[in-house]
C-alpha positions as CSV (number, residue, x, y, z in Angstrom):
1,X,-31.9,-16.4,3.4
2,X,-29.9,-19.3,4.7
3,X,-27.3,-17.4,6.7
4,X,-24.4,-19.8,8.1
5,X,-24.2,-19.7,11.9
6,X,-21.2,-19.4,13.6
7,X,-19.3,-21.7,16.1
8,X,-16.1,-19.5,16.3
9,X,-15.3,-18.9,20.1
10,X,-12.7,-15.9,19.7
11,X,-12.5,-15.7,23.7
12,X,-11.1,-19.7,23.4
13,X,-7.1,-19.9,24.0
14,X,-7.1,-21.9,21.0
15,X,-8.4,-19.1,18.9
16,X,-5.9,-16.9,20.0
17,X,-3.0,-19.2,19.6
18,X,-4.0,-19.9,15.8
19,X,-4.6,-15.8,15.2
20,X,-0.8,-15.5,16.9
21,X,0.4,-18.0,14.5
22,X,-1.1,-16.4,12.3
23,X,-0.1,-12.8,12.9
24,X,3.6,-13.9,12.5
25,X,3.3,-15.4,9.5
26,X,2.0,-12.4,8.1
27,X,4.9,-10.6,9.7
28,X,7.0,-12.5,7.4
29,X,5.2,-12.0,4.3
30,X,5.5,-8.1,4.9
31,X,9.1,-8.2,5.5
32,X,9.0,-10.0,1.9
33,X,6.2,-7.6,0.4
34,X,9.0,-4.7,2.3
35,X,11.9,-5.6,-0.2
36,X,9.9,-5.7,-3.2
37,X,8.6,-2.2,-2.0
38,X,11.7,-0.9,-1.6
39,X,13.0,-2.1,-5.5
40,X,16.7,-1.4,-6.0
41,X,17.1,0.1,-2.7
42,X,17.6,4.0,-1.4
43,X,20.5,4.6,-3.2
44,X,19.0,3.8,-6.9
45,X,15.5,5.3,-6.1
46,X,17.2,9.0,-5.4
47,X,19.7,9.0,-8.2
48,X,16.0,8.0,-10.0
49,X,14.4,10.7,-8.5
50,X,16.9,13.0,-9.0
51,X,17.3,12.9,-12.7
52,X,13.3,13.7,-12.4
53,X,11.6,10.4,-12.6
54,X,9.1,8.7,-10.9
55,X,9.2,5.0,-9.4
56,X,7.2,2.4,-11.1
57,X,4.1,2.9,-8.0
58,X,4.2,6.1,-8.2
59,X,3.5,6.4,-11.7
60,X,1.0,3.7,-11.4
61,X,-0.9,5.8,-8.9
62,X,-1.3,8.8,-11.2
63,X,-2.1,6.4,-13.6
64,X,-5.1,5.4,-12.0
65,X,-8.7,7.1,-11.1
66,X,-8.6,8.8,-8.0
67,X,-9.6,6.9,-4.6
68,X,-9.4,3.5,-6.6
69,X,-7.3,-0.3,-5.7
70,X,-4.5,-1.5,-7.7
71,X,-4.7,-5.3,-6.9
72,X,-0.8,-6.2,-7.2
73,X,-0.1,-9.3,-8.7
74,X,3.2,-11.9,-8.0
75,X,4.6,-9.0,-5.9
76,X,6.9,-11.5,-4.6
77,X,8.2,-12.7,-7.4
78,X,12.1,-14.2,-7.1
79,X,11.6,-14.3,-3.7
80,X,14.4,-16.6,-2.9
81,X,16.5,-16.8,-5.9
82,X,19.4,-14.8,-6.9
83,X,17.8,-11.7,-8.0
84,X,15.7,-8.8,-6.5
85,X,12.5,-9.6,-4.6
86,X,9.6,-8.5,-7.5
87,X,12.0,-8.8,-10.1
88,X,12.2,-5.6,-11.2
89,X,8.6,-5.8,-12.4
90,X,5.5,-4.1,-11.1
91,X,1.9,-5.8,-12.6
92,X,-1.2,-5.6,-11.6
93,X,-5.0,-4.8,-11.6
94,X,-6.2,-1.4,-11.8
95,X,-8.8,1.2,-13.0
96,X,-8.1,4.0,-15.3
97,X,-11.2,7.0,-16.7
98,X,-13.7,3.6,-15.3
99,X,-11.9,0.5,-17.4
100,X,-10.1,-2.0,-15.5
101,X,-6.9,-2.6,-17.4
102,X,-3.9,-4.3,-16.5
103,X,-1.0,-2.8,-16.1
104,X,2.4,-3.5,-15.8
105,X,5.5,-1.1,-14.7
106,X,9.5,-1.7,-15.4
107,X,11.0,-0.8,-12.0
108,X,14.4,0.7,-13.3
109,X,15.8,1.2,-10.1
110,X,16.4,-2.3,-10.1
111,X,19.4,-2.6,-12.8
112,X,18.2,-0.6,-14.6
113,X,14.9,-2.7,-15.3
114,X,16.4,-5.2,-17.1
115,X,14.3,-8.2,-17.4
116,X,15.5,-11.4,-15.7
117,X,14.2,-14.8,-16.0
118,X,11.7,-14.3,-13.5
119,X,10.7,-10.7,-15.0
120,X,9.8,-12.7,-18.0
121,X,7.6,-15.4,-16.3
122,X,5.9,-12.4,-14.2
123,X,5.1,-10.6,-17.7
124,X,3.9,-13.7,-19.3
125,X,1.4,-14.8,-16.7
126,X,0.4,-10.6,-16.6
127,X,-0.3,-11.2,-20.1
128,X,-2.0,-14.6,-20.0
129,X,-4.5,-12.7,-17.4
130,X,-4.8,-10.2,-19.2
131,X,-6.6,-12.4,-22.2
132,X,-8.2,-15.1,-20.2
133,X,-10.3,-11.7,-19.2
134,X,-10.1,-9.3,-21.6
135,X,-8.7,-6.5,-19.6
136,X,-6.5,-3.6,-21.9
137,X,-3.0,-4.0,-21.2
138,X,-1.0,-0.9,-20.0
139,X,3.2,-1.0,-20.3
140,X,4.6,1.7,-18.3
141,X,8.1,1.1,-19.7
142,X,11.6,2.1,-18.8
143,X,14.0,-0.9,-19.0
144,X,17.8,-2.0,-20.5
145,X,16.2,-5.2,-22.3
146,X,17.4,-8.3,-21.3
147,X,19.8,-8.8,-18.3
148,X,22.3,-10.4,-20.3
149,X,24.5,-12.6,-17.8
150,X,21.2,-14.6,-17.7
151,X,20.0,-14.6,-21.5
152,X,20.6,-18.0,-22.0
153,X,17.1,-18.2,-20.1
154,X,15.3,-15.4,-21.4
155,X,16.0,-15.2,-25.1
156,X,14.3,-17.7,-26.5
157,X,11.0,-18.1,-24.2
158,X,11.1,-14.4,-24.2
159,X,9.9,-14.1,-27.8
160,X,6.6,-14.7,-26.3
161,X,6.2,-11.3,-24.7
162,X,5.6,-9.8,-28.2
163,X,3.8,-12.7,-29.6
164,X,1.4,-11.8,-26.6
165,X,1.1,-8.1,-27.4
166,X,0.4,-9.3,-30.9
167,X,-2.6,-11.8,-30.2
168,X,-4.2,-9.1,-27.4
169,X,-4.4,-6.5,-30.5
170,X,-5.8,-9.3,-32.8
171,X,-8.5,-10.0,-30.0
172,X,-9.8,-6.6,-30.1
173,X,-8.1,-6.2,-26.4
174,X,-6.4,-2.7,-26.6
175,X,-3.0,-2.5,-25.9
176,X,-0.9,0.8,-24.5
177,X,2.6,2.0,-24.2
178,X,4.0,4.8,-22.4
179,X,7.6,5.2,-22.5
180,X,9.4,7.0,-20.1
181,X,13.6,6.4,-20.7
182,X,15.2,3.3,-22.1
183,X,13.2,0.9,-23.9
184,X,16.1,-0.7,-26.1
185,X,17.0,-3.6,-27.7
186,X,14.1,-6.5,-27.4
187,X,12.1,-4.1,-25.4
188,X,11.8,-1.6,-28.3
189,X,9.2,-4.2,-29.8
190,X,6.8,-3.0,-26.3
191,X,6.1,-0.2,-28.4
192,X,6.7,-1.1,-31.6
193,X,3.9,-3.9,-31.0
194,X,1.1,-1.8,-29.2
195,X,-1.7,-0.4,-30.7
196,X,-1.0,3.0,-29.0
197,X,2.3,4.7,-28.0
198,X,3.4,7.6,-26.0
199,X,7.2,8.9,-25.3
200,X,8.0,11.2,-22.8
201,X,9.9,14.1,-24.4
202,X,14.1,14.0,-23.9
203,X,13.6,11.3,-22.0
204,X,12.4,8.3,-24.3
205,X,14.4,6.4,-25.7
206,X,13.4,3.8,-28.6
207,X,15.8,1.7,-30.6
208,X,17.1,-1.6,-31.5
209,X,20.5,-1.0,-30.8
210,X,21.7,1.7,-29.3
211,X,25.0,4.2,-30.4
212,X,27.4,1.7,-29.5
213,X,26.4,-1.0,-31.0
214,X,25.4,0.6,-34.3
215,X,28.9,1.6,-34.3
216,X,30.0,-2.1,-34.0
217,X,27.5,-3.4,-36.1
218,X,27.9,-0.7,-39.6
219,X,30.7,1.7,-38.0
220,X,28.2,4.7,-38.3
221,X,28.4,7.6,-35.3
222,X,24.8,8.6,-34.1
223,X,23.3,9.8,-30.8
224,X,20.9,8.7,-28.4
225,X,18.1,11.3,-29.7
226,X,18.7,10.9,-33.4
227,X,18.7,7.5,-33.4
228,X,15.5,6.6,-31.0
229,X,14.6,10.1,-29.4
230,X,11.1,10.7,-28.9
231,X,10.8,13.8,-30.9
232,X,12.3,11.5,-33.5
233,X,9.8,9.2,-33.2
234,X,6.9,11.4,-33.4
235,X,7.6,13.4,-36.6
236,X,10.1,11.0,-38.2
237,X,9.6,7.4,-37.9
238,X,5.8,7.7,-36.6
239,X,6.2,5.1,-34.2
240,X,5.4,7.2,-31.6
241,X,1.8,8.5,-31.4
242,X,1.6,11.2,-29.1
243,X,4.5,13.1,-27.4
244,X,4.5,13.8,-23.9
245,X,6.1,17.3,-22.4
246,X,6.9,14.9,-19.3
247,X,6.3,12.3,-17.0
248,X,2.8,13.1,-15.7
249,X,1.7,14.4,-18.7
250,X,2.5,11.2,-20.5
251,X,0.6,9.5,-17.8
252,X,-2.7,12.0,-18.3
253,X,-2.4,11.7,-22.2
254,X,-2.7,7.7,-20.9
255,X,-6.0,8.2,-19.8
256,X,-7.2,9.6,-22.5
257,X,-6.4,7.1,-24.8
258,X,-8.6,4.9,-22.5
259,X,-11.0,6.9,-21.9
260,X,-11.2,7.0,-26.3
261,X,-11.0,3.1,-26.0
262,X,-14.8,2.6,-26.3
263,X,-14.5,-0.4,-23.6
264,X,-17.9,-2.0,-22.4
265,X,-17.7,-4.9,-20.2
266,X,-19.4,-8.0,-21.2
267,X,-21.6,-7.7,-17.4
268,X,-22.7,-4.8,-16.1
269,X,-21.5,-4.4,-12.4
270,X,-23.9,-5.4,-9.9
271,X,-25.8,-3.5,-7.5
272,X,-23.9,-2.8,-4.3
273,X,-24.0,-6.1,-1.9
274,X,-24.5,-6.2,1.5
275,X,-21.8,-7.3,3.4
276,X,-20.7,-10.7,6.1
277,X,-22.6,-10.6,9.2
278,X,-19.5,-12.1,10.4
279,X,-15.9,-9.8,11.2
280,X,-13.6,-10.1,8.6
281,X,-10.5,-9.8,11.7
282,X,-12.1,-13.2,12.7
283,X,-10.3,-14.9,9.7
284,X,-7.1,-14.6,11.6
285,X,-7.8,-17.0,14.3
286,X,-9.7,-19.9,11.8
287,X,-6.8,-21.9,10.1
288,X,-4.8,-23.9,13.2
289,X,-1.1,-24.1,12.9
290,X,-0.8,-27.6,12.1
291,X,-2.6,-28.4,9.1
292,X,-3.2,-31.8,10.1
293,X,-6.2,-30.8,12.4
294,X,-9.6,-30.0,10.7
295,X,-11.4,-26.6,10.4
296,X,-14.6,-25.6,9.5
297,X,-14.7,-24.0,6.2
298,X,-18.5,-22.6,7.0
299,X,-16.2,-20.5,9.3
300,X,-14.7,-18.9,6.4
301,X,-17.5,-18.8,3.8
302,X,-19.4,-16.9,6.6
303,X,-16.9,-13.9,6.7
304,X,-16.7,-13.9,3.1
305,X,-19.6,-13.8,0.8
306,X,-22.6,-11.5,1.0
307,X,-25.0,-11.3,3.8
308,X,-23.1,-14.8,5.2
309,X,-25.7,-16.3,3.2
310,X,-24.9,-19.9,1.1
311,X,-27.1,-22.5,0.0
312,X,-25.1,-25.9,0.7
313,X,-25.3,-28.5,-2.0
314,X,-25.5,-32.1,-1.2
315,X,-24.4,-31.4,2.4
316,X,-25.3,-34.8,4.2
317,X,-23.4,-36.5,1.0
318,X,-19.4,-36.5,1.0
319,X,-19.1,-34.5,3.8
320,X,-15.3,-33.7,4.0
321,X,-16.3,-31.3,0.6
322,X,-18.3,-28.4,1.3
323,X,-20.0,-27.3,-1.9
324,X,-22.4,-24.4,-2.5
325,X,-24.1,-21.5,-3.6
326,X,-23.2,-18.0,-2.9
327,X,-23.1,-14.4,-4.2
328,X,-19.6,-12.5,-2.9
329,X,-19.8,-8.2,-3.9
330,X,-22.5,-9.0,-5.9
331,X,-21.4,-11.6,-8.0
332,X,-22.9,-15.4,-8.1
333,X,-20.4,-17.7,-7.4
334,X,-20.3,-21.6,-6.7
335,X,-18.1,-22.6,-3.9
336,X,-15.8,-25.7,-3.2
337,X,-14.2,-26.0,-0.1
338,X,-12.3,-28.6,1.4
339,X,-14.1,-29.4,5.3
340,X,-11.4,-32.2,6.5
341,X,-8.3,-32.9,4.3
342,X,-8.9,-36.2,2.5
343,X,-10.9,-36.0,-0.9
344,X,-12.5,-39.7,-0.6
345,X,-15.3,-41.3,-3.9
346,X,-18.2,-39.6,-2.3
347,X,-16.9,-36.0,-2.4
348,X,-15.1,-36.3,-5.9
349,X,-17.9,-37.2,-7.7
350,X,-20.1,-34.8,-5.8
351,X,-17.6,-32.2,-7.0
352,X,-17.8,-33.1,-10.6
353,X,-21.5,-33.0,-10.5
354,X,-21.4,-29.3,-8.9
355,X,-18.9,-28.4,-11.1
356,X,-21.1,-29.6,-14.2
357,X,-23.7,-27.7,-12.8
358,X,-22.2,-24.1,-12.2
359,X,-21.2,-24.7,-16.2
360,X,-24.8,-25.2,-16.5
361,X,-25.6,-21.9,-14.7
362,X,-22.5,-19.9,-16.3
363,X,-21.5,-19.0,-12.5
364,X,-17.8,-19.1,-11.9
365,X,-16.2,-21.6,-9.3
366,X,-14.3,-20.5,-6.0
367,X,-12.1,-23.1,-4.4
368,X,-10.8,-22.8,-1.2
369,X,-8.1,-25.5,-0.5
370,X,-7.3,-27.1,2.7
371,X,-6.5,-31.1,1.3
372,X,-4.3,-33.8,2.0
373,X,-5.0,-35.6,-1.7
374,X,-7.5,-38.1,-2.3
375,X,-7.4,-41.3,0.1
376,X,-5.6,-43.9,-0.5
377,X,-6.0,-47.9,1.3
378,X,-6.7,-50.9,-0.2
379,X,-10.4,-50.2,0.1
380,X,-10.6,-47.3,-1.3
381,X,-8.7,-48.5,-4.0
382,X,-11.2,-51.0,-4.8
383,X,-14.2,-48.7,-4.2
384,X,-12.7,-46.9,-7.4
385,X,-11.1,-43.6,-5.7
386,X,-9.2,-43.7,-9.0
387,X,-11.7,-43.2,-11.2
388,X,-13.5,-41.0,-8.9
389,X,-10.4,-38.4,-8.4
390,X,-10.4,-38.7,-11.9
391,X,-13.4,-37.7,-12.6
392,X,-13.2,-34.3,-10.4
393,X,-9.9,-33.5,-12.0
394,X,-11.5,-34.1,-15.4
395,X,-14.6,-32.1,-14.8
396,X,-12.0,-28.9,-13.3
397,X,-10.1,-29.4,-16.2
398,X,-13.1,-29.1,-19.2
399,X,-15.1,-26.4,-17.0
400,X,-15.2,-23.5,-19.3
401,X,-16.0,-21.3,-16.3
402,X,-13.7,-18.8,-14.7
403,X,-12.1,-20.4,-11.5
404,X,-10.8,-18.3,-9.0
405,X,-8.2,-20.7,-6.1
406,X,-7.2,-19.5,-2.5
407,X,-5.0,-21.8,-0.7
408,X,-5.6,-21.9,3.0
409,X,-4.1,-24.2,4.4
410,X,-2.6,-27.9,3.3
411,X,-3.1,-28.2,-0.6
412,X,-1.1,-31.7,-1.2
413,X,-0.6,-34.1,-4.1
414,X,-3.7,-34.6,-7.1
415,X,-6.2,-32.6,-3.9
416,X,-4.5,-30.0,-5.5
417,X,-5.0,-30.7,-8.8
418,X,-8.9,-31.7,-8.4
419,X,-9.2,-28.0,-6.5
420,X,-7.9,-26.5,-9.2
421,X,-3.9,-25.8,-8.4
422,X,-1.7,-23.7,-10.9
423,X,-1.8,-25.9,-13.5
424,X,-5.4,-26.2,-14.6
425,X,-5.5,-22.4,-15.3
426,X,-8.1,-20.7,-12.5
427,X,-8.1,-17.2,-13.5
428,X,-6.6,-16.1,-10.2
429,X,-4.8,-17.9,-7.2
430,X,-3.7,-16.9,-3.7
431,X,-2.4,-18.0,-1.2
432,X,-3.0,-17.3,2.9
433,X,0.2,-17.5,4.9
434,X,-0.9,-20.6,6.4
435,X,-0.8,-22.7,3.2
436,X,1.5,-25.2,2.1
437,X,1.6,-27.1,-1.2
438,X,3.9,-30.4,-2.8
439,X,3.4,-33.8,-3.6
440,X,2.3,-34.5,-0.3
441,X,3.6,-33.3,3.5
442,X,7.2,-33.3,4.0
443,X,7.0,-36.3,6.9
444,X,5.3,-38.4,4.9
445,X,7.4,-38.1,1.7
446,X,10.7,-38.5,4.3
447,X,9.0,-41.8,5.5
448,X,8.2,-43.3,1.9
449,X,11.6,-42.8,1.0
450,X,13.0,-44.7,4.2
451,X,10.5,-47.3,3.9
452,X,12.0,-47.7,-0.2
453,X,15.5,-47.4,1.3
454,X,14.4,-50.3,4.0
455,X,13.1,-52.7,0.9
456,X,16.2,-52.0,-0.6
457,X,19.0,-53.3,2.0
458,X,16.1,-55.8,2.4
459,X,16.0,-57.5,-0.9
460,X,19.9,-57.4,-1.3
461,X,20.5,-59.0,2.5
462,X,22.2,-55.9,3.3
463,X,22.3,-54.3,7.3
464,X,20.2,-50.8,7.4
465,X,22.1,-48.1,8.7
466,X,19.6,-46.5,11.3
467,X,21.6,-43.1,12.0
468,X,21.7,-42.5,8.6
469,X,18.3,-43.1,7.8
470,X,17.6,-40.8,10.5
471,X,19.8,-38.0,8.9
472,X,18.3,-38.5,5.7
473,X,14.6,-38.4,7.2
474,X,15.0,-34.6,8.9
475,X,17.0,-33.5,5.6
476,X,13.9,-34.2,3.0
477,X,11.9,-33.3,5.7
478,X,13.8,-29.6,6.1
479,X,13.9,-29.3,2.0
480,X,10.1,-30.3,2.2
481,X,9.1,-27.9,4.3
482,X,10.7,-25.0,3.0
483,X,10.0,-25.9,-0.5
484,X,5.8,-26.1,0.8
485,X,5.9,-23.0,2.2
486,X,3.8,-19.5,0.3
487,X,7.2,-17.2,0.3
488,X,9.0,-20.5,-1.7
489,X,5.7,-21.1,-3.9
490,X,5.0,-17.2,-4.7
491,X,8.9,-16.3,-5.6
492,X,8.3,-19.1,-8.2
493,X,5.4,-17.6,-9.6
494,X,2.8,-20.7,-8.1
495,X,0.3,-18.2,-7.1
496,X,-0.6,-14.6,-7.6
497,X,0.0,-13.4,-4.3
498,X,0.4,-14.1,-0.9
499,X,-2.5,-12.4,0.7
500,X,-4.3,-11.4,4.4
501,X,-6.7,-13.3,5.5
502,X,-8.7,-10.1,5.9
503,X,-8.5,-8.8,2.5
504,X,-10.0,-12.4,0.6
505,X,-13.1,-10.5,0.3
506,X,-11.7,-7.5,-1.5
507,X,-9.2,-9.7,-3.3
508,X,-12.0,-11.8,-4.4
509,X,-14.2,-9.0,-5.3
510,X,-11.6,-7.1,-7.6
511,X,-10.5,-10.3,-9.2
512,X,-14.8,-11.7,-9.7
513,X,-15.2,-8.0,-11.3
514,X,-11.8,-7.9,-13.7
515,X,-13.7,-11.7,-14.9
516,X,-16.9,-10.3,-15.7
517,X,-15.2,-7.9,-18.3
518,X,-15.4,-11.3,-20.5
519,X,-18.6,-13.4,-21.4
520,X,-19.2,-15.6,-18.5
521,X,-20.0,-19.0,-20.3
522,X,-19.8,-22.5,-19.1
523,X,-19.1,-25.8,-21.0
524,X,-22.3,-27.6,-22.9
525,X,-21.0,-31.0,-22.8
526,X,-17.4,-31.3,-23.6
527,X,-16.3,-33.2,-20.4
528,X,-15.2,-36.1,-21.8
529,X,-15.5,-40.0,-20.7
530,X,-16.5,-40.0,-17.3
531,X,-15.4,-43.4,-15.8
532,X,-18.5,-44.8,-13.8
């Protein structure tokens, strides 16, 4: 075995300032995590309760096998913006009678769980992981529709939602619907679009329009139960295959429709792994507070994957990328992690050929970002860093396999394109509360813009004005910052979640394991033109 050794002094003051700093930050995201727990509020959750329902978690849990994780994804979602932290949306991960599914929840303590524009991005990307890994998709629903002060930006990209449930049943990738109150207008197509459905007796709801508008619409006088009732439903217009006497029983009648599913995963689950030899708490103290200073990402690899052990590729060439060979809960995996910020010719196009070869091997790709971008100076311009970055970004970008990113720390500019940010589709991506993510870092994009502003007067013979140059410098550099920071990136649906240090194993492991339910192939060619 090659085990990595470890350097980490977690008596040094500097350790224990970066695990404070860290500690705090986390603070921060569980005041954030806190209000999406707490969904509409006391108020909302009793009058829930007391009309006999359950909340959106709590149904999820009995959904579940006993003793089991729900990995929560884009719990933050909206963070920042006008509506409710989570947006009314629970989706995540989870294992029901042995198949991992995902699952999603309407929280309709939250207006009722009406969808808002961020409720529809959170469903989409639930849906887009969903396919990418072949996972049966599970709608616990309960919502209003639409929220309709803001359907201007959810009408027309919302049409997608069903499109989604469509192409999942023409895969062969099961799709389920249990429907516990309201599930009106554009929501009724939830149902009306999965390959199995479920209504909860007197309390499910299913129609197009409800009373009021059918009385607009044709002047004709109906009720809630004769129009979309679930007994309705389930000897009248068949939509509804199975009725349930109530809430849990809806969720148990669930599980046996998955359990019926016939589901094999496409790998078999490996044999149980052994663990770090390195303490997990230890992660805390790695990442230093200002992103600018250098860490060791052997430090991290070493409290993540199995037995600490990694075989390092190329590791005397391009030092400033760490690349190698690991198994983490079992499961092979090919790692890319940045060691200092700056991507420079030597580590991109050692990272295209190790990214070539883990297509080679069919082994998925773990990136771990801590980058500034790739280095820029007239020399490095003519050595060819062009070419070179582009030649990473085009081998992430034609890798067939599954990428999984964790943002550590600085992930700025095309670095975060070549480590495969959000837009070149890893399967998953999360982010520590130490990362930060833009075009590049928030003094640096203040100083371009002064330096422009400088030319400017310059070139028309005009006097600079220094104070206001000055005022303009710690205002991009305010919006900057804030804009780089996780809470900003996860409310806008950037990354998956905002995780603990501590849990990237486990997050990992779930997220390596919900992969493997789909073939694990790699591209044959298909790259491209490299430019040499």
């Amino acid at each position: 075995m090659t085990v990595l050794a470890t350097a980490l002094d977690t008596a040094d003051e500097a350790y224990a300032q970066r695990r404070a700093e860290m500690l705090a930050k986390l603070a921060e995201v569980e005041e954030a995590h806190g209000q999406a727990l707490a969904g509409g509020g006391e108020k909302y959750l009793a009058r829930h309760r007391k009309r006999g329902k359950l909340p959106a978690r709590e149904r999820i849990e009995l959904l579940i096998d006993p003793d089991t994780p729900f990995l929560e994804l884009s719990p933050l979602a909206a963070w920042g913006s006008d509506y409710a932290v989570g947006a009314a949306l629970v989706t995540g991960i989870g294992v029901v009678e042995g198949v991992e599914c995902l699952i999603t929840a309407n929280d309709p303590t939250v207006r009722g769980g009406a969808s808002n524009p961020w409720t529809l991005k959170k469903a989409l990307r639930a849906n887009e992981i969903a396919y990418a890994n072949r996972l049966p998709v599970i709608s616990l629903v309960e919502s209003g529709g639409a929220d309709l002060p803001s359907q201007k930006e959810i009408f027309i990209p919302g049409g997608a939602l069903f499109r989604d449930l469509t192409r999942l049943s023409a895969a062969g990738i099961p799709t389920v619907a249990v429907v516990f109150g309201n599930s009106t207008a554009g929501g009724a197509y939830v149902p009306g679009m999965s390959d199995h459905v479920i209504m909860v007796k007197e309390r499910a709801k299913v129609f197009l329009g409800g009373p009021p508008l059918v009385k607009m619409a044709t002047g004709e006088e109906s009720d809630d139960e004769s129009l979309g009732g679930a007994e309705m439903h389930a000897r009248t217009s068949g939509l509804a295959d199975h009725l349930a006497l109530d809430e849990p029983d809806a969720l148990r009648q669930a599980r046996r429709v998955v359990a019926r599913l016939n589901r094999r995963k496409a790998h078999p689950d490996p044999a149980p792994a052994p663990p770090p030899r390195y303490d997990a708490e230890e992660l805390l103290g790695i990442v230093p507070g200002d992103l600018k200073a250098p860490f060791d990402p052997g430090e991290v690899i070493a409290r993540i994957v199995d037995g600490s052990d990694f075989d390092a590729f190329k590791p005397l060439y391009g030092t400033s990328l760490t690349c190698g060979w690991a198994a983490l809960h079992g499961y092979p995996v090919g790692i890319l992690a940045n060691a200092r910020g700056v991507l420079f010719s030597e580590e991109s196009q050692k990272a295209a050929q190790f990214i070539q070869l883990a297509n080679q091997r069919d082994i998925p790709l773990l990136f771990l970002h801590n980058t500034t971008g790739y280095m820029v100076g007239r020399e490095y311009e003519q050595g060819g860093i062009i070419k070179h970055g582009a030649m990473m970004i085009n081998a992430v970008a034609n890798s067939k396999v599954p990428h999984l990113s964790v943002l550590m720390g600085a992930s700025y500019g095309a670095g975060h394109y070549g480590m495969c940010g959000r837009a070149y589709d890893p399967r998953f991506l999360f982010s520590w509360p130490t990362a930060k993510s833009a075009v590049m870092g928030p003094q640096q994009l203040a100083g371009v813009l002064s330096i422009v502003a400088r030319a400017s007067a310059a070139a028309k013979g005009q006097p600079y004005d220094e104070e206001a140059d000055a005022g303009l410098r710690a205002m991009v550099e305010q919006q900057i910052e804030s804009e780089s920071l996780p809470l900003f990136l996860s409310g806008r649906l950037y990354d998956d979640g905002v995780i603990d240090p501590r849990d990237t194993r486990t997050v990992l492991g779930l997220c390596l394991s919900a992969v493997h339910t789909a073939p694990v192939e790699g591209a044959r060619g298909g790259f491209g033109v490299f430019r040499m």
